[in-house]
DRENZA-553736 format. One record per residue: x, y, z negated of N, C-alpha, C, O in turn. Coordinates in steps of 0.1 Angstrom, whole numbers, plus 5000, padded with zeros to 4 digits. Layout:
// DRENZA-553736
XYZXYZXYZXYZ
...
END
This chain:
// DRENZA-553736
907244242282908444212290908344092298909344042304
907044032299907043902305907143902321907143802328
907244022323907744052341908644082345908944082357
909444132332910544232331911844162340912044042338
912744222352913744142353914644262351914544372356
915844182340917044282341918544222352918644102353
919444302357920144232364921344342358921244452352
922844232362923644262352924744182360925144072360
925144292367926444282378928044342366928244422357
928744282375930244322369931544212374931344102379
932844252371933844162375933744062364932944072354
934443992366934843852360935443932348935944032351
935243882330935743982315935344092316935944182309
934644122321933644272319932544252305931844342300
932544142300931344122290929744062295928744102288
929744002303928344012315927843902306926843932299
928243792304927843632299927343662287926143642284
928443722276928043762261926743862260925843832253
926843972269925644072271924844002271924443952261
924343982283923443922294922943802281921943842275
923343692278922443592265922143652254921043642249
923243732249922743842237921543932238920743942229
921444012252919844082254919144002256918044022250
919243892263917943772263917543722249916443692246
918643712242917943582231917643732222916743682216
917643832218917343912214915943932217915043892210
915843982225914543992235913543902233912543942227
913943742239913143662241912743602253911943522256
913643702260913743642280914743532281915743522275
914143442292915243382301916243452306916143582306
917443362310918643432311919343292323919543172321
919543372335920243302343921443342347921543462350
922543252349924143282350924543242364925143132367
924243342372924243262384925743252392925843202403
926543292387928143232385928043082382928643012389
927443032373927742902369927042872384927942852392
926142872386925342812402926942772413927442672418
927142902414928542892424929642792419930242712427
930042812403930742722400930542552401931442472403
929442542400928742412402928742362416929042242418
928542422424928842362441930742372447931342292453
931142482442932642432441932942332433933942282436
932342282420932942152412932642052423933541992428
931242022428931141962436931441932450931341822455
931842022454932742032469934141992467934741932476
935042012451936141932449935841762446936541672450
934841742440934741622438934141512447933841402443
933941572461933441502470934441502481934241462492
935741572476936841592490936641722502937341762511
935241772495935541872513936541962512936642022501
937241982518938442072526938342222526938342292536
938142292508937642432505938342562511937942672508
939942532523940442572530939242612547939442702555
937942512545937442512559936242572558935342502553
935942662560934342742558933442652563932942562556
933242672572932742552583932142382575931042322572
933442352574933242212563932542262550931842192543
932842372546931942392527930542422532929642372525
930242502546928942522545928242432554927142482557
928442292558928142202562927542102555926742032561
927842082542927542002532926742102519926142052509
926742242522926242322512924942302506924642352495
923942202514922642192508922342042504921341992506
923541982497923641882494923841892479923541782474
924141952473924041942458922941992451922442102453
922541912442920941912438921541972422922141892414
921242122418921242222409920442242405919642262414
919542272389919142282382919842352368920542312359
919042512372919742582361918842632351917742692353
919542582336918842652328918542722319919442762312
917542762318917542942312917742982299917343092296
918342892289917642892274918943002271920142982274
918643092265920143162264921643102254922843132255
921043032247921842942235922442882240923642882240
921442802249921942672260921642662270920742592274
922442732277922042742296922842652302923742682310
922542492298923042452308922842412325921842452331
923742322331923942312347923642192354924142172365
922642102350923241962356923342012370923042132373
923741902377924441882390924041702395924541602389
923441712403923141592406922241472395922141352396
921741552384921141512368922441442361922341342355
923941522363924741532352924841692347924841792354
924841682335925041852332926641842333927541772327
926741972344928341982343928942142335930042192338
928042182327928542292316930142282313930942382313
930442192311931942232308932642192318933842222316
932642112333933142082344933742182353934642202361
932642222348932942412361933442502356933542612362
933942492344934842552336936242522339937042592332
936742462347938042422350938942512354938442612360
940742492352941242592361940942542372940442642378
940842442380940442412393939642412398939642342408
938242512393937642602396937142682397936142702405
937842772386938142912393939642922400940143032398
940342862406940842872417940142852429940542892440
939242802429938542792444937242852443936742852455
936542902434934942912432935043072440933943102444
936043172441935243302452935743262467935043312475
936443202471936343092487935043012488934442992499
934742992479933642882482932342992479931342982486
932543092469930943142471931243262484930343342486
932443272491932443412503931443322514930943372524
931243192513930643112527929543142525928843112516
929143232536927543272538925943162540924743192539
926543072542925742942540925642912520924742892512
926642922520926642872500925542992498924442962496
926043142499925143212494923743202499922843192491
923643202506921943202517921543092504920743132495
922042962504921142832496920542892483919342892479
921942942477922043002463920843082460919943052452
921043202468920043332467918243252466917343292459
918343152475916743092474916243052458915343082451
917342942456917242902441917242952432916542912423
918043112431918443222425916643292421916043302411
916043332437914743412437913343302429912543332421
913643192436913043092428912743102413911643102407
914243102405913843072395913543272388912543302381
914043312390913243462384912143462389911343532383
911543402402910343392400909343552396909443652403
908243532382907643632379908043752371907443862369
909243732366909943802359910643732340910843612338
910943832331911043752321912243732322912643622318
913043802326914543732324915643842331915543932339
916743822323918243852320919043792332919243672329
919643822346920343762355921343852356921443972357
922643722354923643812356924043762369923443662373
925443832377926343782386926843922391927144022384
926943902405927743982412927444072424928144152430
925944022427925344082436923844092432922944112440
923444072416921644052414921344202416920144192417
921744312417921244382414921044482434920144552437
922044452439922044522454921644362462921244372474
921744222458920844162468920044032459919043982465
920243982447919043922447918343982442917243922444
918144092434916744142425917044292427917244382419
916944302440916944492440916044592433916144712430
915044482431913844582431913944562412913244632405
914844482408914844472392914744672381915344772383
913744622372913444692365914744792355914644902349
916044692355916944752347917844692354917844572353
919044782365919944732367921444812361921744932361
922244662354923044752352924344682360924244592368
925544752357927144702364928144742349928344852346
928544642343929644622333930744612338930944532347
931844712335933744682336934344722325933944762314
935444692331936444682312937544742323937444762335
938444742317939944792320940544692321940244592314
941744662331941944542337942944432325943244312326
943344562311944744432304942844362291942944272284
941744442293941444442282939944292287939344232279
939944292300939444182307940144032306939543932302
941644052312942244002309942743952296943343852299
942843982283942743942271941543872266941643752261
940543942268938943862267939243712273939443612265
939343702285939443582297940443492291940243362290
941443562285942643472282942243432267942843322263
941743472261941243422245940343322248940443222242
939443332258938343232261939043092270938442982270
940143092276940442992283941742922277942342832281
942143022264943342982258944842992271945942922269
944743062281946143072288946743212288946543272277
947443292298948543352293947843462300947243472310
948043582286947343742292948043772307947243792316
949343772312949543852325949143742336948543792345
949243642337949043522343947143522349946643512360
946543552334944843592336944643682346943943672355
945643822342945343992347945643912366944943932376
946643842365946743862379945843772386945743802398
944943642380944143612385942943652385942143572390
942543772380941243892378941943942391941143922401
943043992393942744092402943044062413943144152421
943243902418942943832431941943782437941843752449
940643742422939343732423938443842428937443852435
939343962420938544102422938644172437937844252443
940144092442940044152459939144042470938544062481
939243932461938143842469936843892471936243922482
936443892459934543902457934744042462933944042471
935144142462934744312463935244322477934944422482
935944222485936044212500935244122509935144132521
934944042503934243932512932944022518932444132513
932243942532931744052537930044002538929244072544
929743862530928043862525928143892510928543802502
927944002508927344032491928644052483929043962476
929044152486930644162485929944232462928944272457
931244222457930444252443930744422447931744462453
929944472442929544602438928544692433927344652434
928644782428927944852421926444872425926444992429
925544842425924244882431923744992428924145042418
922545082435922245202434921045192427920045112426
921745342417920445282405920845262396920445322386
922145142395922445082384923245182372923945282376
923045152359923645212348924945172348925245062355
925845232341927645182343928045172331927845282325
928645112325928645072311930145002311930544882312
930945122311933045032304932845002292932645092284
932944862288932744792278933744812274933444832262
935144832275936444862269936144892258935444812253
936344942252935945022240934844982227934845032216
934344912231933144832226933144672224933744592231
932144632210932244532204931444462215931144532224
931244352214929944222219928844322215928344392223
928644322200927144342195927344482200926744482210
927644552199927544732204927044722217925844762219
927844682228927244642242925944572242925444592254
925344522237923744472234923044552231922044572238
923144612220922544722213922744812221921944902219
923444852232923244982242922344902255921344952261
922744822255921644762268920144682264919344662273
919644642250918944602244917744792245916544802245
918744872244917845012242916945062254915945132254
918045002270918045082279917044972282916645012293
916644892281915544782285914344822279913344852285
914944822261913144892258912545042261911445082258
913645102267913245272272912545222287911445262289
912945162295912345072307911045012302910045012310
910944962293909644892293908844952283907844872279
908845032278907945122267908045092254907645172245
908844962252908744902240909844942231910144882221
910445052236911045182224910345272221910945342212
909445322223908345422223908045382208907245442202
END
């Protein structure tokens, strides 16, 4: 599996983060979250004042933050400038601004480089929103994760501790963002397997994507 790249698209509580390190550290691949990437240049575009109302101004300064992501699936952390900001980019303040700031076709162009960079020879688990129709088309197993929108929204709201309807409606303003924006809009890629997590545990979703990897690489035979 040391060439192996799996890619692992879906909305925001679809299960992508839990999957996605669960098949890796199972496995034994790297595992990149290239959400946190985006999240990290919006922490940083709030913390340096740029004006995330101005396209123009975010992708002006876009190749100014120095990112370093890492693959360990346990511990994938983010520094940012050689601070790790793992729990910084976790803020409500931003994900209020992080699909504005990743629709700037400059953010993505940077991203996508560091993105191909680090998959590199293979060996690894990438999740996001577009790995599978533009950074890793050519990936070995691509799949697309969703859930049902109250059951995303509960996931989201257990993990952030705030309010289930309050979550649902900021899923589904993220969800008109990223599936409208018009560089690498999120969607389904061709090819990819479709997998409604709804219904299913953490560990059950692994164990179905864990199978469809070793039927791809022989190592269920």
């Amino acid at each position: 599996m040391s060439s192996l790249v799996v890619a692992i698209d879906g909305p925001s509580g679809s299960g992508k983060s839990s999957t996605s390190r669960g098949v890796a550290a199972r496995l034994g691949l790297r595992y990149l979250d290239t959400g946190a990437m985006f999240r990290a240049v919006t922490r940083w575009m709030l913390s340096h004042g740029v004006d995330l109302t101005d396209p123009d101004a975010i992708a002006a300064r876009s190749g100014e933050p120095v990112i370093v992501s890492g693959t360990d699936p346990p511990d994938p952390t983010i520094p940012v400038d050689g601070r790790d900001a793992s729990f910084a980019i976790r803020s409500d303040e931003v994900n209020a601004a992080v699909s504005p700031v990743s629709a700037v076709p400059a953010v993505r162009a940077r991203l996508l480089e560091l993105q191909r960079d680090i998959i590199g020879k293979g060996g690894i688990v990438v999740e996001g929103r577009d790995i599978g129709s533009v950074v890793a088309p050519d990936a070995a197993l691509k799949l697309y994760l969703s859930a049902d929108p109250e059951a995303r929204a509960v996931r989201r709201a257990a993990e952030a501790g705030g309010d289930v309807a309050a979550t649902q409606e900021s899923l589904r303003a993220r969800d008109r963002i990223d599936s409208g924006r018009v560089t690498a809009p999120l969607t389904m890629a061709d090819g990819a397997v479709h997998i409604d997590t709804t219904p299913y545990t953490p560990d059950e979703v692994i164990s179905q994507v864990v199978a469809l990897v070793e039927a791809v690489s022989g190592d269920g035979e």
